[in-house]
C-alpha positions as CSV (number, residue, x, y, z in Angstrom):
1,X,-28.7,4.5,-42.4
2,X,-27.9,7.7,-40.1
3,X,-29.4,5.9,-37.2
4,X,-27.4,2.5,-37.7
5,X,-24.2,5.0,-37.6
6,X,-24.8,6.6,-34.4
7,X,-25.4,3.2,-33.2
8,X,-22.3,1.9,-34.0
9,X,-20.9,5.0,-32.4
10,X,-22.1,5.1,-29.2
11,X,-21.5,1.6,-29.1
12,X,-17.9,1.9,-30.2
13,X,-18.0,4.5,-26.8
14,X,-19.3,2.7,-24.4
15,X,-16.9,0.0,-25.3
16,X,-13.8,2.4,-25.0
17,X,-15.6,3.9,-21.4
18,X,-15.7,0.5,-20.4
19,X,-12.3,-0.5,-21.0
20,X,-11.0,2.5,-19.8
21,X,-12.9,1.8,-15.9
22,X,-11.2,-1.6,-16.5
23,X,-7.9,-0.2,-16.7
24,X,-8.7,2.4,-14.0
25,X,-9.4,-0.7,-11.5
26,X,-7.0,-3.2,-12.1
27,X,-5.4,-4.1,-9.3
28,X,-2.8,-6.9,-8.9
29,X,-3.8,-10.0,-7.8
30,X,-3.3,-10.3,-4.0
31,X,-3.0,-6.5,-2.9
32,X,-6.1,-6.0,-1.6
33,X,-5.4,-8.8,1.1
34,X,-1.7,-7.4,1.6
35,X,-2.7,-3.7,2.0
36,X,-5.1,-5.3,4.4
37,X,-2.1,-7.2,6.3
38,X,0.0,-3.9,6.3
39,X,-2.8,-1.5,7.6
40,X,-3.5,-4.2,10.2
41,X,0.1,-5.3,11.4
42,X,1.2,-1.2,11.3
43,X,-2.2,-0.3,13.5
44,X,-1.0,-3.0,16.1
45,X,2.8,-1.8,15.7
46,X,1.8,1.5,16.8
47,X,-0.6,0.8,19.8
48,X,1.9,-1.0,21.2
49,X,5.0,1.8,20.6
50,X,4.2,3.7,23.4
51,X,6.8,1.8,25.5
52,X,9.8,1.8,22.9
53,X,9.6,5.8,23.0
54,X,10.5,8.4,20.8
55,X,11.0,8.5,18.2
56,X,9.5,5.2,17.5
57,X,6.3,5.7,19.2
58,X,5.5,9.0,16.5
59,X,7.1,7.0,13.7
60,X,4.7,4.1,14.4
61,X,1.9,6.0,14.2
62,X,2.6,7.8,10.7
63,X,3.4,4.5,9.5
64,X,-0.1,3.5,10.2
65,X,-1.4,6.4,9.1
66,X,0.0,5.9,5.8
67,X,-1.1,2.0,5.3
68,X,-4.4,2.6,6.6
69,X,-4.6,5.5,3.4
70,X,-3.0,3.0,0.8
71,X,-5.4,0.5,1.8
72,X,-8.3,2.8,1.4
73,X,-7.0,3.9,-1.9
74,X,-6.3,0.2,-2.9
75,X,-10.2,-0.1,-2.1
76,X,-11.2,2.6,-4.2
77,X,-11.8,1.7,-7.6
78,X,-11.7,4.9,-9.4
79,X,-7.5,5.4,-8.1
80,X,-4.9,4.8,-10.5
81,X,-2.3,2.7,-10.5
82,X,0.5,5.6,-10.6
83,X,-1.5,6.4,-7.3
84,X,-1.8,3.7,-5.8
85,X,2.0,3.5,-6.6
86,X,2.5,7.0,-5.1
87,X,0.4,6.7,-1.7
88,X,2.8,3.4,-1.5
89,X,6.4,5.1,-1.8
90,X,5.0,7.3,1.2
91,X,4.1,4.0,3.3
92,X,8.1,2.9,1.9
93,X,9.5,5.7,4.0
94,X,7.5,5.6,7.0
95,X,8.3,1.6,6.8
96,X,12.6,2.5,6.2
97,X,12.1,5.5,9.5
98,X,10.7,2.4,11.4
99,X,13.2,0.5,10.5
100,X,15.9,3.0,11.5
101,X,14.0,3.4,15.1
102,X,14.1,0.1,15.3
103,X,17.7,-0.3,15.1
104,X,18.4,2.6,17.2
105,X,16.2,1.6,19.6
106,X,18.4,-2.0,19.4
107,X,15.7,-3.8,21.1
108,X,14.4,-7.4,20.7
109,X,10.4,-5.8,21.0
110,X,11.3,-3.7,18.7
111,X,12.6,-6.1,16.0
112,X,10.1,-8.6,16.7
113,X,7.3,-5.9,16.9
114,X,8.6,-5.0,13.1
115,X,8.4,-8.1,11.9
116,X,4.6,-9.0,10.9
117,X,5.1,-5.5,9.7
118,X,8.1,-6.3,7.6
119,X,6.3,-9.7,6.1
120,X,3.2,-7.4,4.8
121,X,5.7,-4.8,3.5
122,X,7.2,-7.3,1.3
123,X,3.7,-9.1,0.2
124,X,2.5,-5.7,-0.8
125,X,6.3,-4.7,-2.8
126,X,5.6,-8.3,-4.5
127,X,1.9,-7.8,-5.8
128,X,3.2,-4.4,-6.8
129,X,5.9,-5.6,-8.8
130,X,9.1,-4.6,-7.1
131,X,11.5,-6.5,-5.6
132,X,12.6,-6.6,-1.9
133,X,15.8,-6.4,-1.3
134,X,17.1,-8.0,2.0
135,X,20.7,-6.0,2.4
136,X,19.0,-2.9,1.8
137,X,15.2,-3.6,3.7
138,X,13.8,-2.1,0.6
């Protein structure tokens, strides 16, 4: 009788464990790929911002930076989800101070340098769950 208890038990917590890892590594569909996209898109952006200048060229380079560490925190499966939304708003800033470069700069290679950039911002703000806004870039 005792035994059959702690049976039931443990088994009741290695259910709760389990569904707790589950929560832990749920991801949205699709990020993965899009963090992927980002990391990639902002790693070319910056090896080829040495001829814009600064402060693009530095900007570039934290932007990277800071996909290339939300992607490897998308990969990990033990990150939250507040995390992985947390690592992102610091990718969001480094994307909006590109942006601004890229405007002061008023260049057509830096626009179109921006743009596969841009696209893979927004893939990752949809599988997140929040919406781009065109007027605004965010």
């Amino acid at each position: 009788m005792e035994s059959g208890r702690n049976l039931k038990l443990g088994m009741t917590g290695a259910v709760l464990i389990a569904v707790a890892a589950c929560v832990t590594v749920s991801r949205p569909p699709g990020l993965t790929q899009s963090a992927e996209k980002l990391d990639l898109t902002s790693r070319t952006l910056a090896d080829r911002s040495d001829t814009i200048g600064p402060p693009y060229q530095p900007d570039a380079h934290e932007l990277a930076m800071r996909a290339h560490d939300f992607r490897s925190m998308v990969d990990t499966a033990s990150v939250s989800r507040d995390d992985v939304s947390a690592q992102f708003d610091l990718v969001a800033r480094s994307y909006h101070k590109m942006r601004e470069d890229a405007e002061h700069a008023n260049t057509q290679q830096a626009f179109s340098e921006l743009e596969p950039v841009t696209a893979a911002y927004r893939d990752v703000k949809h599988d997140l769950g929040r919406a781009y806004r065109d007027d605004t870039g965010d």
